[in-house]
N, C-alpha and C positions, 0 to 999 in steps of 0.2 A: 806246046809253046809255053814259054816262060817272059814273062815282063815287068822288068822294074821300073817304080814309080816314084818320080821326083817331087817328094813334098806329101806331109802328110795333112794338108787342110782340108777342107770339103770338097774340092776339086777330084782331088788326088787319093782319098778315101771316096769317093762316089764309085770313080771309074773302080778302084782295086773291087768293094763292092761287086759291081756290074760285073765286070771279067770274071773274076771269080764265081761268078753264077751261071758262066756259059762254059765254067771248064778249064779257064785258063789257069795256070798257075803266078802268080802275082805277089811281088814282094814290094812294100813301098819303104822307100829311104826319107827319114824326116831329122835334119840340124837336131832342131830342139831336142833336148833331154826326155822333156818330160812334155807334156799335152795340159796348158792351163787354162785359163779364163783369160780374156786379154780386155775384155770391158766392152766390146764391140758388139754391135745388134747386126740379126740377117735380117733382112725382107723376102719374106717365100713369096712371090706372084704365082698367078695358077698353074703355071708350067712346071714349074718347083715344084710345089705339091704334087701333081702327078706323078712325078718322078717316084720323089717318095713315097708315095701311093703302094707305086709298082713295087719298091724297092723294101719298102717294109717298114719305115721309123718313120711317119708320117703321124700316127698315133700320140706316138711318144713327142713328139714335135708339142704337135696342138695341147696337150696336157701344159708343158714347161712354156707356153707362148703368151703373149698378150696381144689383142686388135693393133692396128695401126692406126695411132690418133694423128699425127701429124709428120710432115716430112718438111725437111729442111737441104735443102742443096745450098753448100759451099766451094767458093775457090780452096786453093790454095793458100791463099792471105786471110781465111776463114771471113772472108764479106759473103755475107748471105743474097744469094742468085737466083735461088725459088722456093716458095714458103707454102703449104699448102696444109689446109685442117680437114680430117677426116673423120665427117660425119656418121656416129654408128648408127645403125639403124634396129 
């Protein structure tokens, strides 16, 4: 079986990852030229992690990561809709 994959973000490099571990043969197709920084943070919740757990760069994650101090949800119109401070312990 062979499968191509649209988009090479975390998405779309997860699944090639996965499939690729169970056998499948997998190409992913991504626009971009090149693979940058774009300025943008992820949030692993525990699900995540597991994943990566299983999947192997979970490690390497936690090394390049910082706690989560605070969360800010915006619209659109960038008005601030939920603010919340997290307490490290």
């Amino acid at each position: 079986m062979r499968i191509g994959i649209l988009g090479g973000g975390i998405g779309g490099l997860s699944a090639a990852i996965c499939l690729s571990r169970i056998g499948i043969e997998v190409e992913v197709f991504e626009r971009a030229s090149e693979i940058r920084e774009s300025g943008a943070g992820v949030s692993l919740w525990p699900n995540a992690t597991r994943v990566l757990a299983q999947m192997g760069p979970l490690q390497t994650c936690l090394v390049k990561s910082l706690p989560l101090s605070s969360l800010e949800l915006v619209n659109l119109q960038r008005k601030s809709l939920l603010q919340i401070r997290i307490d490290q312990e």
